[in-house]
PDB file of N, CA, C and O in Angstrom:
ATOM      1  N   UNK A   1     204.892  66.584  64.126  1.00  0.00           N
ATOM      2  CA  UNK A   1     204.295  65.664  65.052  1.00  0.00           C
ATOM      3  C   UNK A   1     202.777  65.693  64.910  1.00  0.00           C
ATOM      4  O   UNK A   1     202.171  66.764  64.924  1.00  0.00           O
ATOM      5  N   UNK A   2     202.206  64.601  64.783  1.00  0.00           N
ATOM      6  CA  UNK A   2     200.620  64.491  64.904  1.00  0.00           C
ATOM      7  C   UNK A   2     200.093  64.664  66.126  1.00  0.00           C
ATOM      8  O   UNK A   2     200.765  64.777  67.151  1.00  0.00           O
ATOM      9  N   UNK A   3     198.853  64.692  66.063  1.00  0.00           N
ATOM     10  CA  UNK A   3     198.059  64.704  67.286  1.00  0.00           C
ATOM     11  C   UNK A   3     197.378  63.247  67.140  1.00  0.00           C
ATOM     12  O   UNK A   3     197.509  62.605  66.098  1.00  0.00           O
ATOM     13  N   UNK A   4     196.536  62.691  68.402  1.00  0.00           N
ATOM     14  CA  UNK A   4     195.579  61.560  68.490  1.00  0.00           C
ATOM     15  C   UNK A   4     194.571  61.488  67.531  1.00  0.00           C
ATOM     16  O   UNK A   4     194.084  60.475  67.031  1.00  0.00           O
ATOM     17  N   UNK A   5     194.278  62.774  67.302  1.00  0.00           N
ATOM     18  CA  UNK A   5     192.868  62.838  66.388  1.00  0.00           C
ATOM     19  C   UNK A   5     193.235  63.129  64.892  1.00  0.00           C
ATOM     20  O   UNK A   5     192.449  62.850  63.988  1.00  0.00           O
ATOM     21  N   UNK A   6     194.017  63.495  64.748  1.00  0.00           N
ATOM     22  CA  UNK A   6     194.528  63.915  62.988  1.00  0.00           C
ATOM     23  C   UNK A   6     194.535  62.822  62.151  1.00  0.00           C
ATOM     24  O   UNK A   6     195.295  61.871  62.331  1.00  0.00           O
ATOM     25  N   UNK A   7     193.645  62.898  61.138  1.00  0.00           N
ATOM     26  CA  UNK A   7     193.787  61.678  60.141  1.00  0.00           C
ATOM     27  C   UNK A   7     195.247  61.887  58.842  1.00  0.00           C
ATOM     28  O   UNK A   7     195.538  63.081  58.785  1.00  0.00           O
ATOM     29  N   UNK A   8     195.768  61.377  58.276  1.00  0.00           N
ATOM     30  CA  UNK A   8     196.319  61.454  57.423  1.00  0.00           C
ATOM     31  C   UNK A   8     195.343  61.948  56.120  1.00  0.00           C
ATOM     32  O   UNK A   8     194.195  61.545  55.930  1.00  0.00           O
ATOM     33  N   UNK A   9     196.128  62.985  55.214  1.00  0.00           N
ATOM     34  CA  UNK A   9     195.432  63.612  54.179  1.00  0.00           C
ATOM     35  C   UNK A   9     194.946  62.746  53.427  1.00  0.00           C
ATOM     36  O   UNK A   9     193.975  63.199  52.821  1.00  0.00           O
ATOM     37  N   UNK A  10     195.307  61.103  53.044  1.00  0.00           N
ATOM     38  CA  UNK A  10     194.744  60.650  51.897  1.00  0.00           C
ATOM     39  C   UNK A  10     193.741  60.062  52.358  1.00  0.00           C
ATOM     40  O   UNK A  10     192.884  59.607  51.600  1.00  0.00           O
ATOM     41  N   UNK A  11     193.646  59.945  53.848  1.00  0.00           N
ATOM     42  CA  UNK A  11     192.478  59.100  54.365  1.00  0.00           C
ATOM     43  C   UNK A  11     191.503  60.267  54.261  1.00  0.00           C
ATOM     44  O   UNK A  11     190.440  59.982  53.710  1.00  0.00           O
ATOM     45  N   UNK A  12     191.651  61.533  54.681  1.00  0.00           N
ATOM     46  CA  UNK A  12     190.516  62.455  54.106  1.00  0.00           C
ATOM     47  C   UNK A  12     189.782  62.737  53.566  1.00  0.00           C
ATOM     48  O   UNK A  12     188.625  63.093  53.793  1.00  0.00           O
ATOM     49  N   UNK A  13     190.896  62.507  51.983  1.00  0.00           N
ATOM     50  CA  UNK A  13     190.353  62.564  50.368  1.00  0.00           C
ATOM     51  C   UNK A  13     189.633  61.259  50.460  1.00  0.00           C
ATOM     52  O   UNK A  13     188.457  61.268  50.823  1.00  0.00           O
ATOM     53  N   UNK A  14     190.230  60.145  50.165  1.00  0.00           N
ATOM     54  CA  UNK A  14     189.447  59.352  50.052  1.00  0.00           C
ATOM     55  C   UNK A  14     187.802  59.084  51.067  1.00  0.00           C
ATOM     56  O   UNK A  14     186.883  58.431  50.574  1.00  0.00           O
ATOM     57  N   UNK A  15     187.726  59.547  52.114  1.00  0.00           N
ATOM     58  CA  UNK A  15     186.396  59.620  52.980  1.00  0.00           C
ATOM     59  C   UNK A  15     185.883  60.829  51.848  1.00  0.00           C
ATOM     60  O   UNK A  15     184.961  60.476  51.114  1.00  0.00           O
ATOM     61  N   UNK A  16     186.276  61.854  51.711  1.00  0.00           N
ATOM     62  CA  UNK A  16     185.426  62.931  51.125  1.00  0.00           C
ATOM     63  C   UNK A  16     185.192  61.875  49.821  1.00  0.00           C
ATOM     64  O   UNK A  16     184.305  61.059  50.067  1.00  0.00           O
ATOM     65  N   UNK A  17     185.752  61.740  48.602  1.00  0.00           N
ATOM     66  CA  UNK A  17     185.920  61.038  47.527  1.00  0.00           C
ATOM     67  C   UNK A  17     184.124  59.684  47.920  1.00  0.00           C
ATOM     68  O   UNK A  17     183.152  59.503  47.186  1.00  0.00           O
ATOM     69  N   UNK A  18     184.246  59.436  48.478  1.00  0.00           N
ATOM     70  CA  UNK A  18     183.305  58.423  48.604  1.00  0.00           C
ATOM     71  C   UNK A  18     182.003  59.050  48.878  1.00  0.00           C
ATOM     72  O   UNK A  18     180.965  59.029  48.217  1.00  0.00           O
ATOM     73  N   UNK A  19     182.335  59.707  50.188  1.00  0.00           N
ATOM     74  CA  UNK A  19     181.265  60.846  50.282  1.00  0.00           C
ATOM     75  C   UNK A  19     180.628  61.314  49.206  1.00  0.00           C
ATOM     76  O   UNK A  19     179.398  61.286  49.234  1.00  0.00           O
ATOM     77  N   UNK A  20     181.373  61.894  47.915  1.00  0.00           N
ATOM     78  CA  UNK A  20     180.736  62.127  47.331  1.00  0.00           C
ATOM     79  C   UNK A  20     180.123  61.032  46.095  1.00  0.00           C
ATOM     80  O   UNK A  20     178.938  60.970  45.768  1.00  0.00           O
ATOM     81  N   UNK A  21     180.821  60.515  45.733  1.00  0.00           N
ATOM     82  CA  UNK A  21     180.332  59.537  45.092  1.00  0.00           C
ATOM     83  C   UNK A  21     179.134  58.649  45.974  1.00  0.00           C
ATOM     84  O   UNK A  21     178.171  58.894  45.247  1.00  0.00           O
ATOM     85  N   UNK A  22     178.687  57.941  46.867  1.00  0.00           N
ATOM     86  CA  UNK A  22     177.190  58.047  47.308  1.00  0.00           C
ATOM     87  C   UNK A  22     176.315  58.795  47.334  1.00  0.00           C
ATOM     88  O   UNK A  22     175.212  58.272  47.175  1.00  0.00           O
ATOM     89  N   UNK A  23     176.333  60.096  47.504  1.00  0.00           N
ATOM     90  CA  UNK A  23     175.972  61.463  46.835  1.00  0.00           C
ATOM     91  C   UNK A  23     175.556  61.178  45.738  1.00  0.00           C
ATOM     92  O   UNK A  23     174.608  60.397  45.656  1.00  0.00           O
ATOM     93  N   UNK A  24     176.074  61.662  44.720  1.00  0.00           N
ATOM     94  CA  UNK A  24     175.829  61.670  43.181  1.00  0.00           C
ATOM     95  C   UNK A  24     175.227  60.107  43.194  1.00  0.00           C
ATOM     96  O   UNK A  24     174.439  60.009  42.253  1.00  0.00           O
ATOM     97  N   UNK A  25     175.353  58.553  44.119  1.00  0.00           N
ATOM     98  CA  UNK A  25     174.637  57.816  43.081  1.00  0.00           C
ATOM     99  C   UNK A  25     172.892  57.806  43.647  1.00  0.00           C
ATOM    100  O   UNK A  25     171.936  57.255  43.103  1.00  0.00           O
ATOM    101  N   UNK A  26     172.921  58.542  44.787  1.00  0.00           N
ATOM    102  CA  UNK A  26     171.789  58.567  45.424  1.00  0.00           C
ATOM    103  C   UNK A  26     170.758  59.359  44.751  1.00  0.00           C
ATOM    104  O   UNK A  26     169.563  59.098  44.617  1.00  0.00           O
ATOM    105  N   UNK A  27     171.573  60.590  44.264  1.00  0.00           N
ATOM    106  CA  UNK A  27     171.052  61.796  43.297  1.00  0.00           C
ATOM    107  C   UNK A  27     170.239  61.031  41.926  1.00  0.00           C
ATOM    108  O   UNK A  27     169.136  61.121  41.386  1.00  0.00           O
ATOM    109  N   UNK A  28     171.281  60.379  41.770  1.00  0.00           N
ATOM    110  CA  UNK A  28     170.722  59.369  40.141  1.00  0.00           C
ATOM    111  C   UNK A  28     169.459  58.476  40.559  1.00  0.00           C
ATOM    112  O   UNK A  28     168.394  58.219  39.998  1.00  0.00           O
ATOM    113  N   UNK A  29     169.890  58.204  41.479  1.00  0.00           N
ATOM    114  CA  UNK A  29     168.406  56.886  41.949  1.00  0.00           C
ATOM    115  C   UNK A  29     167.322  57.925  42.280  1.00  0.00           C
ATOM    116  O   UNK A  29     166.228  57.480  41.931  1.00  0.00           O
ATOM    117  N   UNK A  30     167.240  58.994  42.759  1.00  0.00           N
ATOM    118  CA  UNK A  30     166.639  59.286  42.947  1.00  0.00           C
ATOM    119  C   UNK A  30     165.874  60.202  41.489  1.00  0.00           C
ATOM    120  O   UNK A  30     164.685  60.496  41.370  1.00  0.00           O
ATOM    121  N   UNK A  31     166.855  60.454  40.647  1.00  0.00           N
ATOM    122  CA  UNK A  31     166.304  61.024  39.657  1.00  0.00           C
ATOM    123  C   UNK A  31     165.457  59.786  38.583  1.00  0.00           C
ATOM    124  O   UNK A  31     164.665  59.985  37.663  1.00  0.00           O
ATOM    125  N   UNK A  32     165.963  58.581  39.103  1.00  0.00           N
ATOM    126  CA  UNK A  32     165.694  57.621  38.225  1.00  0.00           C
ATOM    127  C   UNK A  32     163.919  57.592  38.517  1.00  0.00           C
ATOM    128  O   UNK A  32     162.911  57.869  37.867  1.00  0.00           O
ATOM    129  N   UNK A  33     164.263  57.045  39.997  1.00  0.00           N
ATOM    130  CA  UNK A  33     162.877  57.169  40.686  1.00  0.00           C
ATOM    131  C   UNK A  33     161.800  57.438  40.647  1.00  0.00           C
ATOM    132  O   UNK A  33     160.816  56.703  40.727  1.00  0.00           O
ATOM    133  N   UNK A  34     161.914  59.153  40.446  1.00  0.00           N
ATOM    134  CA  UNK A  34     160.906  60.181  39.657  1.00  0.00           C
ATOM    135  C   UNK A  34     160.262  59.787  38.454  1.00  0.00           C
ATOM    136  O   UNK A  34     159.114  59.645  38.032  1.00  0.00           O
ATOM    137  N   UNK A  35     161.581  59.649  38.013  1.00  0.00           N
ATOM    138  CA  UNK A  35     161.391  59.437  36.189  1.00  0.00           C
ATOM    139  C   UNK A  35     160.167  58.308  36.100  1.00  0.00           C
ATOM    140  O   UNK A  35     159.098  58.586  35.556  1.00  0.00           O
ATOM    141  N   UNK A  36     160.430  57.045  36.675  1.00  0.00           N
ATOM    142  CA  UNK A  36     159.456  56.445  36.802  1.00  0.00           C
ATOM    143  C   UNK A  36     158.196  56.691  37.455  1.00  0.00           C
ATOM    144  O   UNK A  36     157.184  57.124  36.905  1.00  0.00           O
ATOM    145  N   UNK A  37     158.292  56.475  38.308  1.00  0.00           N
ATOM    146  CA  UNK A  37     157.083  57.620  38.664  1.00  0.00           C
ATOM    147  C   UNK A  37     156.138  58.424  37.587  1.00  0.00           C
ATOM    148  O   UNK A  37     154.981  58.181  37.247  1.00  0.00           O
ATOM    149  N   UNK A  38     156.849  59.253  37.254  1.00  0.00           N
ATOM    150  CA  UNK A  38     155.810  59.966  36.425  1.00  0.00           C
ATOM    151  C   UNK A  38     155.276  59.276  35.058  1.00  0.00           C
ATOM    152  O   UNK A  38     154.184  59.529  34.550  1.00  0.00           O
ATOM    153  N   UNK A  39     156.487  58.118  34.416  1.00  0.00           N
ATOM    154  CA  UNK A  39     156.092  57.447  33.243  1.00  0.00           C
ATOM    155  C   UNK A  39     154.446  56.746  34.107  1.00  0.00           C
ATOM    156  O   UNK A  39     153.308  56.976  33.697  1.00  0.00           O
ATOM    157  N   UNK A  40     154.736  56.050  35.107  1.00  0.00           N
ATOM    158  CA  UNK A  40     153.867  55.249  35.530  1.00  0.00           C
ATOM    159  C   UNK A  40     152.559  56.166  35.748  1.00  0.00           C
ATOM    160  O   UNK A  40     151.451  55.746  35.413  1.00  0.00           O
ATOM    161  N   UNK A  41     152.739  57.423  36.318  1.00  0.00           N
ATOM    162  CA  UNK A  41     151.419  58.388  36.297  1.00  0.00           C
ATOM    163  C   UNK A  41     150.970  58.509  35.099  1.00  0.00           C
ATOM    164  O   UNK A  41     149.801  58.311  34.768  1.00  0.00           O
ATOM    165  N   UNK A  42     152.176  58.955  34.132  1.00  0.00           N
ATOM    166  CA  UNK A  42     151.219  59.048  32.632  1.00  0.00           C
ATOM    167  C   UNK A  42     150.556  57.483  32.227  1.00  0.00           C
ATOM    168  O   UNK A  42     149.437  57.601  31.729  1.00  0.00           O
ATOM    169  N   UNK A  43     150.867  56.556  32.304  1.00  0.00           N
ATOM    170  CA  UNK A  43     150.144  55.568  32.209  1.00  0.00           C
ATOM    171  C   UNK A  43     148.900  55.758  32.485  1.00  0.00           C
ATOM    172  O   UNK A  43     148.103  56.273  31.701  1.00  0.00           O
ATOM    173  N   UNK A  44     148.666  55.410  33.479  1.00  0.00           N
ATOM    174  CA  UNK A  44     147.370  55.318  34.406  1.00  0.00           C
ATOM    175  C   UNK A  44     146.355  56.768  34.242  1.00  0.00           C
ATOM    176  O   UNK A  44     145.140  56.740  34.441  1.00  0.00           O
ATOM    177  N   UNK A  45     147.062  57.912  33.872  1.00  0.00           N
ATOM    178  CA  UNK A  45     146.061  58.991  34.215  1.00  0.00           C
ATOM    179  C   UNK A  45     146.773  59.622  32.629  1.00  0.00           C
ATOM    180  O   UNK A  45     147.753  60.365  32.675  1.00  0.00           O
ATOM    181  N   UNK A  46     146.119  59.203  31.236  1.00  0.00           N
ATOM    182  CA  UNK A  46     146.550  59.842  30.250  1.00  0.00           C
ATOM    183  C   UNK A  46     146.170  61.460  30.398  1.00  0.00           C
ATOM    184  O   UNK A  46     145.687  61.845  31.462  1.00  0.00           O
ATOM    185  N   UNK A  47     146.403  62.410  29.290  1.00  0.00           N
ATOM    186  CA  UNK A  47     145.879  63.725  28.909  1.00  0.00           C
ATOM    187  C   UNK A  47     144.729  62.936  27.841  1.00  0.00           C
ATOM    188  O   UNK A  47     144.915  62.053  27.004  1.00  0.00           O
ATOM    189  N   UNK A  48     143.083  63.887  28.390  1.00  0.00           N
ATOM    190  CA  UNK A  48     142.291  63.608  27.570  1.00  0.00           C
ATOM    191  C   UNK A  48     142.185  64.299  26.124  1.00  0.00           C
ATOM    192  O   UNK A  48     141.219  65.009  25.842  1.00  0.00           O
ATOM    193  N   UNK A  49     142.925  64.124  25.487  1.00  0.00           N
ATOM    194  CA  UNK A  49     143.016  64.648  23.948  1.00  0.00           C
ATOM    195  C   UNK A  49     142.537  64.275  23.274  1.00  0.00           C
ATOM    196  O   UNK A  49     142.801  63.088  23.084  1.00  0.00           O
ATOM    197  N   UNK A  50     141.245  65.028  22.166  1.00  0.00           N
ATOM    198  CA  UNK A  50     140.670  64.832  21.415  1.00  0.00           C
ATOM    199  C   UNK A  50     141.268  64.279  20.252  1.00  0.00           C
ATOM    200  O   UNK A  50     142.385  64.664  19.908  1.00  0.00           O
ATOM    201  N   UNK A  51     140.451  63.147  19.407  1.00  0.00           N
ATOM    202  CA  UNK A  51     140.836  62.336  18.385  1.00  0.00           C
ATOM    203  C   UNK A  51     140.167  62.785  16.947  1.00  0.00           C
ATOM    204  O   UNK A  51     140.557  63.128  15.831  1.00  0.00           O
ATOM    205  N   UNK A  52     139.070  62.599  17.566  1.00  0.00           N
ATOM    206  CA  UNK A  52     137.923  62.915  15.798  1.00  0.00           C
ATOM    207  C   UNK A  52     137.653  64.521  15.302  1.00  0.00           C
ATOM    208  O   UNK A  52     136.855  64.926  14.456  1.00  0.00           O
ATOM    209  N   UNK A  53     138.304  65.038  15.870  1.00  0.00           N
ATOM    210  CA  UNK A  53     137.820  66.566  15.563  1.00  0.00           C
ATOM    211  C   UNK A  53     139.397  66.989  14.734  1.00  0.00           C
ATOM    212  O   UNK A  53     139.707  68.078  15.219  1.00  0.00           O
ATOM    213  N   UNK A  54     140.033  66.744  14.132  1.00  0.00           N
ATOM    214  CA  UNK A  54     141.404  66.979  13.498  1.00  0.00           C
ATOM    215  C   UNK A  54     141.399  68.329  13.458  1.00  0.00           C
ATOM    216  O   UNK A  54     141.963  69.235  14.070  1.00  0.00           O
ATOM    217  N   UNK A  55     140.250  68.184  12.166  1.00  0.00           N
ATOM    218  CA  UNK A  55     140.188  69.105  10.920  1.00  0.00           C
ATOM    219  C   UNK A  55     140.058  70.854  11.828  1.00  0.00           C
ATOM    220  O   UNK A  55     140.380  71.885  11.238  1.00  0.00           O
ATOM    221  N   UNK A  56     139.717  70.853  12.788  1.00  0.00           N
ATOM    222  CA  UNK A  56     139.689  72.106  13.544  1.00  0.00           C
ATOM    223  C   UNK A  56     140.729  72.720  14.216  1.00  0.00           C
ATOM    224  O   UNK A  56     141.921  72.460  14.052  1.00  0.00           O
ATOM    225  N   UNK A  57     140.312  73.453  14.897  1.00  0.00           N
ATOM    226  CA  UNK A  57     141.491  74.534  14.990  1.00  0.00           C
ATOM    227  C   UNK A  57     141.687  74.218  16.732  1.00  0.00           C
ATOM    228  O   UNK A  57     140.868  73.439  17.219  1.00  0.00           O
ATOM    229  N   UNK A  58     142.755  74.813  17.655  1.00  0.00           N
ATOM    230  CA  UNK A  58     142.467  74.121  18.872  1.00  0.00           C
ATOM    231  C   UNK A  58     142.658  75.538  19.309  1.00  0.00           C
ATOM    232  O   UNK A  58     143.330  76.404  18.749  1.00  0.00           O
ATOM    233  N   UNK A  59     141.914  75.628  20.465  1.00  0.00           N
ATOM    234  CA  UNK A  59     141.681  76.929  21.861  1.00  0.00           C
ATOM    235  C   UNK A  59     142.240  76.456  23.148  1.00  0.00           C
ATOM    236  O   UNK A  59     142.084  75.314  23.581  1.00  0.00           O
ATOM    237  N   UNK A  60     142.842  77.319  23.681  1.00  0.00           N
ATOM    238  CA  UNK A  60     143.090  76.475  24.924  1.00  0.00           C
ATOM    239  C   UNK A  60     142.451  77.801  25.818  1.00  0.00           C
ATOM    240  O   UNK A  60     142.946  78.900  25.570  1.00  0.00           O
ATOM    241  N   UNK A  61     141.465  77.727  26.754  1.00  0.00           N
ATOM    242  CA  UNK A  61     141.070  78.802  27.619  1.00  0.00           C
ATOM    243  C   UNK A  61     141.254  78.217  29.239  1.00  0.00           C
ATOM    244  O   UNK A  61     141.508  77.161  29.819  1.00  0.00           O
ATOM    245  N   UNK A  62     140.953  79.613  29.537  1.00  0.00           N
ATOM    246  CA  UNK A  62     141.348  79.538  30.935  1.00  0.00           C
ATOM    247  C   UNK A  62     139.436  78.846  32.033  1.00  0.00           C
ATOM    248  O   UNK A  62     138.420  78.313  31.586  1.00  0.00           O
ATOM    249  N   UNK A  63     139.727  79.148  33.096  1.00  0.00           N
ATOM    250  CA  UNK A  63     138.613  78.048  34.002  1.00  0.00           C
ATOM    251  C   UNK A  63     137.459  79.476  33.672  1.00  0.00           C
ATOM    252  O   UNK A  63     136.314  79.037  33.561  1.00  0.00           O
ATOM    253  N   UNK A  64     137.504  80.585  33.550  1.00  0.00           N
ATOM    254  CA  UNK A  64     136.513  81.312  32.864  1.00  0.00           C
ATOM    255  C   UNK A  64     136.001  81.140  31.528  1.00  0.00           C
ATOM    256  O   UNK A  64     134.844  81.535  31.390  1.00  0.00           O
ATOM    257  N   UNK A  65     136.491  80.711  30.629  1.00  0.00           N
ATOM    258  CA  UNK A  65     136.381  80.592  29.061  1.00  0.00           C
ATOM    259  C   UNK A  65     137.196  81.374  28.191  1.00  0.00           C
ATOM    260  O   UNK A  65     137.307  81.147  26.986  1.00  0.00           O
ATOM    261  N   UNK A  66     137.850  82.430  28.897  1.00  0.00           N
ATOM    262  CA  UNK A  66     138.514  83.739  28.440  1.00  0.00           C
ATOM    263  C   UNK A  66     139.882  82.166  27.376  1.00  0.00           C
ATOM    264  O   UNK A  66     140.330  81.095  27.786  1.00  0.00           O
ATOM    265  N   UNK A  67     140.051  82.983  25.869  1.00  0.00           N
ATOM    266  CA  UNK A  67     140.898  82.018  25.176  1.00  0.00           C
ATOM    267  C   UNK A  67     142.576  82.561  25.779  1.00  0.00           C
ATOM    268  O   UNK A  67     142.932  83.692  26.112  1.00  0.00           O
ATOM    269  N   UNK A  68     143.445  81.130  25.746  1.00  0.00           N
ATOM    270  CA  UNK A  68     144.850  81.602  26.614  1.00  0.00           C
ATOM    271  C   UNK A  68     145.519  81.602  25.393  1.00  0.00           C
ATOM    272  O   UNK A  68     146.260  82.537  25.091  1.00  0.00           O
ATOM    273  N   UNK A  69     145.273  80.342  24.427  1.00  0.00           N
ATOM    274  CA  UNK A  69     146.518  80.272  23.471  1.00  0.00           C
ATOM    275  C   UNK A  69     145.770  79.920  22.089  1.00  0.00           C
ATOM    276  O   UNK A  69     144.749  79.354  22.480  1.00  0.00           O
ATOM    277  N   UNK A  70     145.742  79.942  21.085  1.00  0.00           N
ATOM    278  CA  UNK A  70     144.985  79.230  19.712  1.00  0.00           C
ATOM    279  C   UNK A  70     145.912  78.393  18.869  1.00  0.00           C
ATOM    280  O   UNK A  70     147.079  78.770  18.766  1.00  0.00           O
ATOM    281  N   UNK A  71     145.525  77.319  18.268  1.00  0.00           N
ATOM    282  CA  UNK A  71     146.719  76.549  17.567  1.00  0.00           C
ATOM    283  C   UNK A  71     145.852  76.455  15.734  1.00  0.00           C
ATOM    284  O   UNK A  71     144.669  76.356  15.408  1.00  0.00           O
ATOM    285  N   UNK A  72     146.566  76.505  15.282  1.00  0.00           N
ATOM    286  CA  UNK A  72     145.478  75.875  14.135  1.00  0.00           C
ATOM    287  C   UNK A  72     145.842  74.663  13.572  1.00  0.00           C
ATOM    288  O   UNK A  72     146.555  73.959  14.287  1.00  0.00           O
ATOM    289  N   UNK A  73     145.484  74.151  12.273  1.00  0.00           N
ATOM    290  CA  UNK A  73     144.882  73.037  12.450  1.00  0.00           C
ATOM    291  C   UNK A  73     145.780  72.160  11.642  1.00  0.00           C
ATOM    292  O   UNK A  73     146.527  72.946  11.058  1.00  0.00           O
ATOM    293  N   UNK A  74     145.949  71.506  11.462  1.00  0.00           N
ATOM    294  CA  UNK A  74     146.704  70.063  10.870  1.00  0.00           C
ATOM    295  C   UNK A  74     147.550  71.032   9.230  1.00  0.00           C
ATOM    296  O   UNK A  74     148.640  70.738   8.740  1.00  0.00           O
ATOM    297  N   UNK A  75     146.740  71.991   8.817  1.00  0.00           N
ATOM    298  CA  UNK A  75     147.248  72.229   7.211  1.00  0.00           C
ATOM    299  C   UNK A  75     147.598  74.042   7.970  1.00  0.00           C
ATOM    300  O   UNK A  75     148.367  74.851   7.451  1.00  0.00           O
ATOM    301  N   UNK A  76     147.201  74.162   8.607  1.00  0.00           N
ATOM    302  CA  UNK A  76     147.689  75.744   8.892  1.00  0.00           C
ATOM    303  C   UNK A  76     146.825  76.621   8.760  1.00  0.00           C
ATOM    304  O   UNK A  76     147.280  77.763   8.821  1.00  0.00           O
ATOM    305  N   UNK A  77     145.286  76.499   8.532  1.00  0.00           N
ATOM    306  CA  UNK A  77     144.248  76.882   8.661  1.00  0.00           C
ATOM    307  C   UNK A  77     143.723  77.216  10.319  1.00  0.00           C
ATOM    308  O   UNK A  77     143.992  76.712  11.409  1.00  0.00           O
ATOM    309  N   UNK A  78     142.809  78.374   9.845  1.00  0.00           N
ATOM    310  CA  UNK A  78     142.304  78.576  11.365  1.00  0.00           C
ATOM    311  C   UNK A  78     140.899  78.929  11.362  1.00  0.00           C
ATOM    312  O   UNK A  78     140.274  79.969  11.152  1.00  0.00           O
ATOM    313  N   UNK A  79     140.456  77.159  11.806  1.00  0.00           N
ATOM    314  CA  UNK A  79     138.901  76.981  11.361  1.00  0.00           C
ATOM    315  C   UNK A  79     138.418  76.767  12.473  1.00  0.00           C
ATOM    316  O   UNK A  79     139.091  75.838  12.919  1.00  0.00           O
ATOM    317  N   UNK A  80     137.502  77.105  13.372  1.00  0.00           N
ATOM    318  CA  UNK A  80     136.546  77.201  14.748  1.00  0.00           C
ATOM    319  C   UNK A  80     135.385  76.864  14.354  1.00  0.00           C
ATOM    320  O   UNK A  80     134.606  77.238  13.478  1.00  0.00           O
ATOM    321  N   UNK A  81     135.415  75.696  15.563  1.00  0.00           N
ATOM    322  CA  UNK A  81     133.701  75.299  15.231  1.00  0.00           C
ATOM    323  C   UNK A  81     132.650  76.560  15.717  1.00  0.00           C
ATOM    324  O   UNK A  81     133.058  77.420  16.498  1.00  0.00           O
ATOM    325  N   UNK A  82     131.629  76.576  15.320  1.00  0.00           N
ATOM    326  CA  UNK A  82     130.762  77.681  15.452  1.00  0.00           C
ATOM    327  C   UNK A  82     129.259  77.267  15.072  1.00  0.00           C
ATOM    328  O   UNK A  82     128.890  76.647  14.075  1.00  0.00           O
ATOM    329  N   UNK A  83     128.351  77.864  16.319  1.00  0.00           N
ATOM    330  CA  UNK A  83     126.614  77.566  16.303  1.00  0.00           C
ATOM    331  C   UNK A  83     126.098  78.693  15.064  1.00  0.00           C
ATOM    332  O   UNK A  83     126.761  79.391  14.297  1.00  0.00           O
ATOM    333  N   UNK A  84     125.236  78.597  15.168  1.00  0.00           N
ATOM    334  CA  UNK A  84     124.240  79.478  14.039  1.00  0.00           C
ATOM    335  C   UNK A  84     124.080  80.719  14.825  1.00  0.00           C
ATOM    336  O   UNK A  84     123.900  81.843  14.356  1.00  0.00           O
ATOM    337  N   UNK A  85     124.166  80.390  16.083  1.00  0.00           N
ATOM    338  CA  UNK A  85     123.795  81.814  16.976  1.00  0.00           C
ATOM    339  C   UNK A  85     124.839  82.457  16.727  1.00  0.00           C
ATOM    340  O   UNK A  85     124.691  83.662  16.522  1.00  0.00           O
ATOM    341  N   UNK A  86     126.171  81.902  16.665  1.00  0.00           N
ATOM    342  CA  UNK A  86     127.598  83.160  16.824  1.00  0.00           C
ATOM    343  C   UNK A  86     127.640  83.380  15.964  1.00  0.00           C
ATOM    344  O   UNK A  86     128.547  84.212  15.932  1.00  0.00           O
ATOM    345  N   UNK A  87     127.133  83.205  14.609  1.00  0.00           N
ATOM    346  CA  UNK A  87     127.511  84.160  13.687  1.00  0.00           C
ATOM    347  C   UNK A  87     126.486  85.388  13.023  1.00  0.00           C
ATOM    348  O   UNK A  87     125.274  85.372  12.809  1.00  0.00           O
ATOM    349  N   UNK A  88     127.368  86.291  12.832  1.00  0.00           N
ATOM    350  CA  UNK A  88     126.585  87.892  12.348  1.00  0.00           C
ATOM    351  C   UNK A  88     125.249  87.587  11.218  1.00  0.00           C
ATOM    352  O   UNK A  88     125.090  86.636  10.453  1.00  0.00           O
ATOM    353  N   UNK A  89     124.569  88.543  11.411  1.00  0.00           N
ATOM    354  CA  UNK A  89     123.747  88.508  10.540  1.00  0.00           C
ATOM    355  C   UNK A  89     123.899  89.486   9.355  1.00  0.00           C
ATOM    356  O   UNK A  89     123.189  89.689   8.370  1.00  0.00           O
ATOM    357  N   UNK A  90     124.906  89.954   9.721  1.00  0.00           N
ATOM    358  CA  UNK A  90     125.446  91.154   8.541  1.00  0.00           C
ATOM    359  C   UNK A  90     125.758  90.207   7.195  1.00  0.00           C
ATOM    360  O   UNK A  90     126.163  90.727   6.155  1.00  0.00           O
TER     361      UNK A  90
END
């Protein structure tokens, strides 16, 4: 015997079943969302990356100057620009 309030099991599944499926498509829109988003940020606000300097080697330092990472350069060389002052007199 049922009660007043008892749904039948398939009406369950199917409420859960939907449930989740708006779920997951909300998840997607929302991942979509982002996605745009950020294409549209990189638009508007590129990374300022140097063009004419190839042939050199790249530094990446921290907001002190201290170096974080070094890359070298287009052929696998590791060439740093450098003043007359930094180098030895030896």
């Amino acid at each position: 015997m049922q009660t007043g309030n008892a749904q039948p099991a398939n009406t369950v599944k199917r409420s859960r079943r939907r449930a989740l499926k708006l779920c997951g498509g909300a998840m997607l829109a929302l991942l979509l969302l982002l996605l745009l988003v950020l294409a549209a940020l990189d638009q508007l606000f590129p990374l300022n990356l140097p063009e004419g300097d190839a042939d050199f080697a790249r530094v990446v330092t921290d907001a002190r100057g201290q170096p974080l990472r070094v890359f070298a350069d287009g052929n696998g060389v590791w060439r740093y620009p450098v003043t007359h002052q930094q180098v030895s007199d030896r």
